[in-house]
C-alpha positions as CSV (number, residue, x, y, z in Angstrom):
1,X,22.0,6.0,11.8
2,X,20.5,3.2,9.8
3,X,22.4,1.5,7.2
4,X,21.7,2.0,3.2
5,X,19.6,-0.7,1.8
6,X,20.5,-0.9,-2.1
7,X,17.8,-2.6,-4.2
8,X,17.5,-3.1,-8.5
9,X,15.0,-0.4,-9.8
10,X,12.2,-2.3,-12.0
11,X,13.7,-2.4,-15.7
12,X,17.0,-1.4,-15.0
13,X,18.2,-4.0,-13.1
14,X,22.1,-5.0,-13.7
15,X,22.3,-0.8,-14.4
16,X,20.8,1.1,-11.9
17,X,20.1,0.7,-7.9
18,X,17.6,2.6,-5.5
19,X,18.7,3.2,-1.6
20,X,16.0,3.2,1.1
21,X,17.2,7.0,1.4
22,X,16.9,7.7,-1.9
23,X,19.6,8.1,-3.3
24,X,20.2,6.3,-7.0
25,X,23.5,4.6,-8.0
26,X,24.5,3.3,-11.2
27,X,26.6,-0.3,-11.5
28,X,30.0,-1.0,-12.9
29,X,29.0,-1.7,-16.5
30,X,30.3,-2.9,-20.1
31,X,28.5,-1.9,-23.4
32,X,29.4,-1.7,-27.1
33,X,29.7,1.7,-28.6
34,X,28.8,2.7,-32.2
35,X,32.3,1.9,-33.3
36,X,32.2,-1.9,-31.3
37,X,34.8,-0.7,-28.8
38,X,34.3,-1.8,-25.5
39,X,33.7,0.3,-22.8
40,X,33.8,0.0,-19.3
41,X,31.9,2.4,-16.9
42,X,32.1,2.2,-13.3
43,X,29.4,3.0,-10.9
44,X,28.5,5.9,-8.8
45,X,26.1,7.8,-7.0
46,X,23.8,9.8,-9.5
47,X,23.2,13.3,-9.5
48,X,19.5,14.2,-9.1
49,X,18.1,17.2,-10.2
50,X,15.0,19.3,-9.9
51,X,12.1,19.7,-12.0
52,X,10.0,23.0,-12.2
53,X,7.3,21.5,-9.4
54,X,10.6,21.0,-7.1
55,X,10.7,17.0,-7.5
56,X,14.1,15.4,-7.7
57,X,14.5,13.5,-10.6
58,X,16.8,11.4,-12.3
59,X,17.5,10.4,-16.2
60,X,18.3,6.9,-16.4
61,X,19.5,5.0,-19.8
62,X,18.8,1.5,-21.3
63,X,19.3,0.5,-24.7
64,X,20.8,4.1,-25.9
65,X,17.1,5.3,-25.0
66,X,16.7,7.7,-22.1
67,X,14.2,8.3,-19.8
68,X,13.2,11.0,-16.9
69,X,11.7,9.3,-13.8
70,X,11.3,11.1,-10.4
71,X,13.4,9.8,-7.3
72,X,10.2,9.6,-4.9
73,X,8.5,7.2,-7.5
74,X,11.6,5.0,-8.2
75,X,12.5,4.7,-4.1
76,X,8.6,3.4,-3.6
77,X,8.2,0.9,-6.5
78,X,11.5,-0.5,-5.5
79,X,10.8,-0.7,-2.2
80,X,7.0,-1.8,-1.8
81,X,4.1,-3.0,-3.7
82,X,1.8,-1.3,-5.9
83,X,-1.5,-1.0,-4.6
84,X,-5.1,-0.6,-7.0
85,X,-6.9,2.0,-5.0
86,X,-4.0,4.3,-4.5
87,X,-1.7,6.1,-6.9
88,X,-0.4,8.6,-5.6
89,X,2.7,9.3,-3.1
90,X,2.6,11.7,-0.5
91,X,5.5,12.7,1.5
92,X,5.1,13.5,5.0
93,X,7.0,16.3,5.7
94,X,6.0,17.6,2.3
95,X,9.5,18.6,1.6
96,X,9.7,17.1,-1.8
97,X,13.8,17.0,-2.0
98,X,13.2,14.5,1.2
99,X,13.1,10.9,-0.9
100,X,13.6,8.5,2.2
101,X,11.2,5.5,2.6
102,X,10.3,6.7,6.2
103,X,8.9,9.9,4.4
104,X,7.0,8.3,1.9
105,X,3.2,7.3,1.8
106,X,0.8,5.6,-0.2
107,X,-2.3,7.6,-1.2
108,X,-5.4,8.1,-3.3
109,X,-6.0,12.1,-5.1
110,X,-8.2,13.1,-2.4
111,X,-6.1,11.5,0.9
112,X,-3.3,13.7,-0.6
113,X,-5.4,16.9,-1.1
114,X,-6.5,16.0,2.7
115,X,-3.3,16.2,3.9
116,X,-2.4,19.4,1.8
117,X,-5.1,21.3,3.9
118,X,-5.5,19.4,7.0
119,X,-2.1,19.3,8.1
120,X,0.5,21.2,5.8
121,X,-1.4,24.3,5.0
122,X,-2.8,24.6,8.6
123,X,0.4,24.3,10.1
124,X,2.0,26.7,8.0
125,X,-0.7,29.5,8.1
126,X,-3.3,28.6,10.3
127,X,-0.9,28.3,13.3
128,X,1.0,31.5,12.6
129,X,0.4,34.7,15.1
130,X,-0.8,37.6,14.3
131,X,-1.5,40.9,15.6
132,X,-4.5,42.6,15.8
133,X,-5.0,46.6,15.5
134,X,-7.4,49.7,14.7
135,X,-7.8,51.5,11.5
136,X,-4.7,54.3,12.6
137,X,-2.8,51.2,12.6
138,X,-2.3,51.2,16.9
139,X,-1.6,48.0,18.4
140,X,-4.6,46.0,20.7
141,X,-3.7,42.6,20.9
142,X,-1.7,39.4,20.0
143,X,-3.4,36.5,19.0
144,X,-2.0,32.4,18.9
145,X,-3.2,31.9,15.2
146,X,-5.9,32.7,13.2
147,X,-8.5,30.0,14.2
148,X,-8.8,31.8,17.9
149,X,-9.5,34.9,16.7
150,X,-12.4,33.2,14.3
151,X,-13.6,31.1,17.3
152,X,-13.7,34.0,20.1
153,X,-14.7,36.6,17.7
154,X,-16.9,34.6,15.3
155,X,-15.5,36.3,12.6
156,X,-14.7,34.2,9.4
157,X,-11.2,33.0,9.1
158,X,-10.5,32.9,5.2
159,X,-10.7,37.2,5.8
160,X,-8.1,37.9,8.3
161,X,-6.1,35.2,6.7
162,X,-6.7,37.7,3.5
163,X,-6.1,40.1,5.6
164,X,-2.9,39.6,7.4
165,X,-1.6,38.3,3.6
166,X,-2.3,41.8,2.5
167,X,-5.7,41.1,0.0
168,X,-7.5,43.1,2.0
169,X,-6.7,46.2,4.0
170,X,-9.2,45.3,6.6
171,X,-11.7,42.9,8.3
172,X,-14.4,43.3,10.5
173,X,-12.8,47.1,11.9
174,X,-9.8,45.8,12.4
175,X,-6.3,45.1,10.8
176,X,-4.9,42.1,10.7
177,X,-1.0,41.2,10.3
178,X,1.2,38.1,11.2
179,X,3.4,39.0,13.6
180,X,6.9,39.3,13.1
């Protein structure tokens, strides 16, 4: 296993660190309170928690100000440079919890929406099996994924798909489920 690779996050340096793996860590630190007592913190690995779109994030402080900032963001400005034509980050295995460098990729709105449907989605439900029967619900045949059936029957895809998700009860004579 690769070693951790700790680097300043941008505007928090001398408070907060970013790992390749994506994990953030805070530094031993000294600061003033309200009352001028000294007080002396010392680092650790920072909790990171989920938003409602399921990206980690993580609260960091400066100045007695805090602000939100999510884990995936942090790990790539740390770790890379910016780039103009792209602002977005994808992550690969589209597990969002997954923060790692490796995971992480550069891209612009519609490169990301690409990969959402050309990849992801397609894996997920395309690629599934399913089972084909008659309208008294008797089994005739198992099918790879939803593309065959479409290319051998030339029927449209987006209908069994609605089919075997249970928005429709039937398409083209037949019933369609995902087998179990």
């Amino acid at each position: 296993m690769e070693t951790e690779i700790w680097k300043d996050i941008i505007w928090y340096e001398w408070l907060y660190q970013v790992s390749n793996n994506g994990n953030v860590r805070s530094l031993d630190n000294k600061f003033k309170t309200y009352w001028t007592r000294i007080m002396h913190l010392k680092g650790r690995i920072l909790k990171q928690c989920k938003q409602k779109n399921w990206y980690n994030y993580i609260d960091l402080y400066k100045d007695w100000a805090k602000v939100k900032y999510t884990v995936h963001r942090i790990v790539w400005e740390a770790f890379l440079e910016k780039d103009t034509l792209r602002n977005q980050i994808n992550h690969k295995d589209w597990n969002r919890a997954n923060n790692s460098l490796d995971n992480l990729e550069y891209c612009n709105p519609s490169e990301n929406h690409l990969h959402k449907f050309t990849v992801l989605w397609y894996k997920h439900h395309w690629m599934k099996q399913i089972d084909q029967l008659d309208l008294e619900w008797n089994f005739i045949k198992s099918w790879e994924s939803i593309r065959k059936v479409a290319n051998e029957l030339k029927m449209t895809a987006c209908h069994i798909w609605a089919c075997c998700n249970w928005k429709t009860k039937k398409s083209q004579w037949f019933i369609w489920r995902f087998s179990k």
